[in-house]
Structures are given as structure tokens and as C-alpha cells.
C-alpha positions as CSV (number, residue, x, y, z in Angstrom):
1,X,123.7,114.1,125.0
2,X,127.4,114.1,124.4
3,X,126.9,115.8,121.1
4,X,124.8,118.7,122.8
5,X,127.5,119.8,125.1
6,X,130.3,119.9,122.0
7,X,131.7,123.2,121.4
8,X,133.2,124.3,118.3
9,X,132.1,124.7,114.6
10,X,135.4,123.5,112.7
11,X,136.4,120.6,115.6
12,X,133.6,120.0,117.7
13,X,134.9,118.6,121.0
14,X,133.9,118.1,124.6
15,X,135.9,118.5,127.6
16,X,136.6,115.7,129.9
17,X,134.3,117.3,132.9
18,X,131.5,117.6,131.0
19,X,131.6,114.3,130.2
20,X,131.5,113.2,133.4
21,X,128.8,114.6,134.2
22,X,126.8,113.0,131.6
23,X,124.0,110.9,133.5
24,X,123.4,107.5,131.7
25,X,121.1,104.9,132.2
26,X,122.2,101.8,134.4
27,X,120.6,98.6,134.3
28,X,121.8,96.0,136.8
29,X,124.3,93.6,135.8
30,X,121.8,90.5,134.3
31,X,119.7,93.3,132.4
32,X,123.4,94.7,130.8
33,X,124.4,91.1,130.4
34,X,121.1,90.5,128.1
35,X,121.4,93.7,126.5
36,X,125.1,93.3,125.6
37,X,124.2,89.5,124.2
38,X,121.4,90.6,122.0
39,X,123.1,93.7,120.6
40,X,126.2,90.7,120.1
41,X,124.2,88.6,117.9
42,X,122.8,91.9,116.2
43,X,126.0,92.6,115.5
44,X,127.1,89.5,114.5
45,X,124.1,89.1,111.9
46,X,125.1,92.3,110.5
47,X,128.9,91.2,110.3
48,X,127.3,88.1,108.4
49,X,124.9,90.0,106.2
50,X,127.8,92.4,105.1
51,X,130.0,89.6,104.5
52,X,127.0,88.0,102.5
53,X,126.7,91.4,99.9
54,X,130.8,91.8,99.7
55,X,131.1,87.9,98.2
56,X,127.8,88.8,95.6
57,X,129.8,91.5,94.2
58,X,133.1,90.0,93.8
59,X,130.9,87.4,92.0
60,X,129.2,89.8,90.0
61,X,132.8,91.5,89.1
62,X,134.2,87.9,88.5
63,X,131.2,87.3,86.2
64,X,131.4,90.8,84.2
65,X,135.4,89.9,83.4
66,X,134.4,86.3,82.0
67,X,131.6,87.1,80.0
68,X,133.1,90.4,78.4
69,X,136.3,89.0,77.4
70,X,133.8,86.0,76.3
71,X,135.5,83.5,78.4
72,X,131.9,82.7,79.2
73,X,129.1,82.3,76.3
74,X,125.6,82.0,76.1
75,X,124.0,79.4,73.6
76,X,121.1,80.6,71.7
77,X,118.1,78.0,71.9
78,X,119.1,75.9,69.1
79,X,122.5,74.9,71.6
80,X,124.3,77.0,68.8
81,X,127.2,79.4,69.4
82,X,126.0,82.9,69.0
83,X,127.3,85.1,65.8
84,X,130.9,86.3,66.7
85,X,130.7,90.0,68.9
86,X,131.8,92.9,67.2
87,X,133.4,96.0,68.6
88,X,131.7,99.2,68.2
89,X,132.1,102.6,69.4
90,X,129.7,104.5,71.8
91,X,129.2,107.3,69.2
92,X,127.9,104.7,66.6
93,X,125.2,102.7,68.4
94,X,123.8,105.8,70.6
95,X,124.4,109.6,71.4
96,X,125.7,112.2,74.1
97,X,122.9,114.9,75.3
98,X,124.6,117.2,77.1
99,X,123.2,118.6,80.8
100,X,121.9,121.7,82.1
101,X,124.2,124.7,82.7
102,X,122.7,127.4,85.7
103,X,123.9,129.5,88.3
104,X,122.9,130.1,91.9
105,X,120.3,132.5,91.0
106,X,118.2,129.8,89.0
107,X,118.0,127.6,92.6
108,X,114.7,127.4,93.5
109,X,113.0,125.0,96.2
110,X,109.9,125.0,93.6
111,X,111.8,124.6,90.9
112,X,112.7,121.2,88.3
113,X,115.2,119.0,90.1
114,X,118.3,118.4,88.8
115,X,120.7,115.5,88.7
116,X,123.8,115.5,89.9
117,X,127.1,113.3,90.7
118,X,125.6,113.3,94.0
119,X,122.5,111.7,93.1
120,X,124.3,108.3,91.7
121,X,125.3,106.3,94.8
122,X,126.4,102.9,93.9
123,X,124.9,102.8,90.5
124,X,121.9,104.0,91.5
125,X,119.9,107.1,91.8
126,X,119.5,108.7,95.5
127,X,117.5,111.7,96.5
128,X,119.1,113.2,99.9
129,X,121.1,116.0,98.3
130,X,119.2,117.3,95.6
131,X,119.1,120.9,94.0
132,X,116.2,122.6,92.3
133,X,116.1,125.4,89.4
134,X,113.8,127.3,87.5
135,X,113.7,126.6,84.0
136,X,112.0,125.7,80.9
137,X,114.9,124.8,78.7
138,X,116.6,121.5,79.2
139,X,117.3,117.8,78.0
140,X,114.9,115.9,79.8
141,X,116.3,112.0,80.8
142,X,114.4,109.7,79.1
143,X,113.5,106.1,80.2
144,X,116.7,103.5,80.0
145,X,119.1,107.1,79.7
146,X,122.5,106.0,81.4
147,X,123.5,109.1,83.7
148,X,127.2,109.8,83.7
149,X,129.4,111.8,85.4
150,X,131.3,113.7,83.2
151,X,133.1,116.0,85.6
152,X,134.1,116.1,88.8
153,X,136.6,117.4,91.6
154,X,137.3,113.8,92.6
155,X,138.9,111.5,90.0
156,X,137.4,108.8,91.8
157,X,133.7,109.4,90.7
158,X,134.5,110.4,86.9
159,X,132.3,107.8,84.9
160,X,130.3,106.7,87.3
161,X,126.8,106.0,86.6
162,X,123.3,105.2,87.3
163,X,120.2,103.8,84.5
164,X,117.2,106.5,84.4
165,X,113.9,104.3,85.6
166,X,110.2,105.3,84.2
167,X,109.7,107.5,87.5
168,X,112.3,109.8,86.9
169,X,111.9,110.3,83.5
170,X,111.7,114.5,82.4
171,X,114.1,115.2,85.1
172,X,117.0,117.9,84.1
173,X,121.0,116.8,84.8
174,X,123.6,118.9,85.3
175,X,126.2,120.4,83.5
176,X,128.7,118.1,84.8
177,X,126.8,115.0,83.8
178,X,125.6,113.6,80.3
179,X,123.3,111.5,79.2
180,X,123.9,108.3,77.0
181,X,121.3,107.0,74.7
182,X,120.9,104.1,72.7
183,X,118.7,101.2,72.2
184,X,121.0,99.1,73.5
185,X,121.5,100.7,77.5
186,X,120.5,97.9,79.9
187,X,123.6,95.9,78.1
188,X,125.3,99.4,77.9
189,X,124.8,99.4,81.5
190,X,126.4,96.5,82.7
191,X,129.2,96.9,80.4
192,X,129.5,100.4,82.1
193,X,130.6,98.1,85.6
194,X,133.2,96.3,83.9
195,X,137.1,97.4,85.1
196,X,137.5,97.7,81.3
197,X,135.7,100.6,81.2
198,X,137.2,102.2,84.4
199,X,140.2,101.7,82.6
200,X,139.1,103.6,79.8
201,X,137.8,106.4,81.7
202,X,140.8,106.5,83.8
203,X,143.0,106.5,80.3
204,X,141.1,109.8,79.0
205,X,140.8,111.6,81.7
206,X,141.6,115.0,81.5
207,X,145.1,116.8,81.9
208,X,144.4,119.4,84.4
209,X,140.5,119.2,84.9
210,X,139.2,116.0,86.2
211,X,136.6,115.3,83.3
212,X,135.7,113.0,81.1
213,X,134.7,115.2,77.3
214,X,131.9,113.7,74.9
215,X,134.3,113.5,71.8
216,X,136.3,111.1,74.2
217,X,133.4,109.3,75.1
218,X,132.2,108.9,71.7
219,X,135.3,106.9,71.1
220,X,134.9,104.4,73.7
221,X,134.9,100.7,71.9
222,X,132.4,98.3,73.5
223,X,132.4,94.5,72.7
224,X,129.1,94.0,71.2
225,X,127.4,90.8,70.7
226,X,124.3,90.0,68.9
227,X,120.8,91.3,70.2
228,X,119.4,87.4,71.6
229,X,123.0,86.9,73.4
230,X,123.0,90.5,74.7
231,X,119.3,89.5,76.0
232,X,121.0,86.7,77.7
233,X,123.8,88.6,79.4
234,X,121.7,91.1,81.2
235,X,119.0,89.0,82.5
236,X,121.7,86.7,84.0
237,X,123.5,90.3,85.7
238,X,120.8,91.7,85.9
239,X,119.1,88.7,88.8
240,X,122.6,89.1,90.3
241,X,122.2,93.1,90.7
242,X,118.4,92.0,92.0
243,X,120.2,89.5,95.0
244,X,122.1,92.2,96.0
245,X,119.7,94.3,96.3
246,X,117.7,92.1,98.2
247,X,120.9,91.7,100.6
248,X,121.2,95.6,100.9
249,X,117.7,96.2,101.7
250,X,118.4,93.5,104.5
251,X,121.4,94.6,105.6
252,X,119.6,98.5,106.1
253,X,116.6,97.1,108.1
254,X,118.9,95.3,110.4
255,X,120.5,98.5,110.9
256,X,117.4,100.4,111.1
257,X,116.5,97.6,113.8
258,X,119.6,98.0,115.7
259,X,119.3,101.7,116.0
260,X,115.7,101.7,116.7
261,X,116.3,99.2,119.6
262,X,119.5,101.2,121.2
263,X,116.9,104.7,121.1
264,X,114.4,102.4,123.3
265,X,117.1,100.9,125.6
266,X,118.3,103.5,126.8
267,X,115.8,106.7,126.7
């Protein structure tokens, strides 16, 4: 209701009468006292949960700093030490497909969707701002594809990323993204979280355009181990990525709960 009576496009405000004029609903004072100490623990037990998802990913960031500068190693079977890692360069273990270029004229509801910077939300892909064009030509994203941001107004989201799942597969990308392929992309992938690599974005980022080029990328060295022990390191990140997922799916229904319970109170 307070909303409704806001005036204004760029500032919307409300003046005080208005607002005081607002009728609310007004339980008496045991009802508001139970009200207030369920909404309390609610809010307590989403306090906890966030609290709970924060600690799993400053593990998951101490974790990615002791394995890649191998502080931590995986034995194979045998109890043996693993061969010694190698570093390689992006361009030699995989390639750079470049995205989609289009203009407004090609936006079409009943078009191919296309994947943007805003379609990677914490490493993952998100569909509630998407655009669609009409078109035949384009790169297709491919099962296991890591989706990059290459370019971007903000600094900030230069690099980031998201893997491409079997259900998304033959969807276009943008021309401010690229796609990285290699056999190698779910250990790609979690070297792609490290703060090495945000370092090395950060270190070749454009002068006066905030971008990231393939060239550059190319040239990006990545400690590589051997297949069995890269096997090893992403099923152990990998059951840490699953936890926190588990945790954020928790952490949204208690939020969906809360909000779902306030629309009830007090209709």
C-alpha cells in the first residue's frame, strides 16, 4: 500500500500525510507478541542459515588456495604421490569461440536466447533477464563449455563465469562473452574460482575498455596436474559446491516461507 501512493519516476517518495493515512491491520497485544516471536526465530534461523553458507565458502576459498599452490595433495590408490603438475597455458589444452554479435533489430521474443553477463549469477546460470534474437548463424555452447565474461561496463564482473549443463546446450552467447573449451573444464572450472586467476584477469584487463581479449586469455598459465589427481580435485570441490547449494536452496525457502507468512498475516 505504501508503494501505491509513491509519486515520482526518478525518486519515488511519499509524503508524510499520506502515510498516515495508511490503514493497517492491528492485532491485540498477545496476538502481536506471538507474531513478533515467530517472525524472531524466523529471523534468527535465517541469520544462522546465512551464517552457515558464508563459513562453506570461506572453506571452499581456503581449500582452492591449498590445493592449487599444492600445499594439499591427493594420493593416487597405490598411497603414491601423483606425477609432479605442470603449467600450461589455456590456449594449449582448449580453445576461445567467440559470441554472437546483433543489434536491436534482431531482438525477437520468439527468437534463440542468448547468454549474457547477466545470466551468470554466482557461477551459475540464471534466467530472469534474458534477451532473444533471430538468427541462424552462431556458436552454439556445448556441454561442460565454461561461459566467460569477456566484457563489461563494470570491472567487477570481467571473468566471471558459469559451466554450460546438458539442458542448455545450443544456446547462442553474446558478443561480450566467450566460450572456453577443453576436455579438461570441470577442473578448468574450479581453477576459474581461485584468487589466482582473479588476479590474472585483473592484471590484463584492458586500458580504457573494461575487457578481457582472447589473445590475453590464451596466455593464461594454469597449474595442471595429471588426469587421476585432477579427478580427485574436483569431486572433493565439487561436494563442497553441492553443500552449498544445498544451504542456498534452504536459505531461499526460508525466505520464501517468511514472505509467504507476512502476505497471510496481515491481508
Amino acid at each position: 500500500k505504501v508503494i501505491e501512493r509513491c509519486t515520482g519516476s526518478s525518486y519515488p517518495a511519499i509524503n508524510s500525510l499520506d502515510l498516515g493515512n495508511i490503514l493497517i491491520c492491528y492485532p491485540n497485544l498477545d496476538e502481536q507478541k506471538k507474531i513478533a516471536d515467530f517472525l524472531f526465530l524466523l529471523d534468527k534461523r535465517i541469520l544462522t542459515q546465512n551464517k552457515i553458507i558464508k563459513e562453506l565458502n570461506v572453506l571452499k576459498t581456503t581449500l582452492l588456495k591449498r590445493i592449487f599452490s599444492k600445499e594439499l595433495r591427493f594420493k593416487c590408490k597405490t598411497r603414491d604421490e601423483f606425477p609432479k603438475w605442470e603449467i600450461k597455458k589455456l590456449g594449449q589444452i582448449g580453445v576461445i569461440v567467440n559470441g554472437l554479435t546483433y543489434n536491436p533489430n534482431d531482438i525477437d521474443e520468439k527468437g534463440l536466447l542468448v547468454l549474457r553477463s547477466s545470466n551468470i549469477q554466482n557461477r551459475k546460470l540464471v534466467f530472469d533477464n534474458n534477451v532473444f534474437v533471430t538468427t541462424t548463424n552462431y556458436n552454439p555452447v556445448k556441454e561442460n563449455d565454461i561461459l566467460i565474461c569477456v566484457r563489461n561496463g563494470s570491472k567487477a564482473l570481467i571473468g566471471k563465469n558459469a559451466i554450460i549443463k546438458r539442458e542448455y546446450e545450443n544456446l547462442a552467447f553474446g558478443a561480450f562473452m566467450s566460450v572456453y573449451r577443453s576436455p579438461f573444464n570441470q577442473y578448468i572450472f574450479q581453477w576459474f574460482d581461485t584468487t589466482e586467476y582473479k588476479e590474472i584477469i585483473r592484471r590484463n584487463l584492458g586500458a580504457t575498455i573494461n575487457s578481457i581479449n582472447g589473445s590475453d586469455l590464451k596466455k593464461f598459465p594454469v597449474p595442471f596436474p595429471s588426469i587421476p589427481e585432477q579427478q580427485k580435485i574436483v569431486g572433493f570441490l565439487s561436494s563442497i559446491d553441492s553443500k552449498i547449494d544445498i544451504e542456498v536452496n534452504f536459505l531461499n525457502k526460508l525466505q520464501e516461507q517468511k514472505a509467504f507468512l507476512l502476505q497471510r498475516m496481515f491481508v
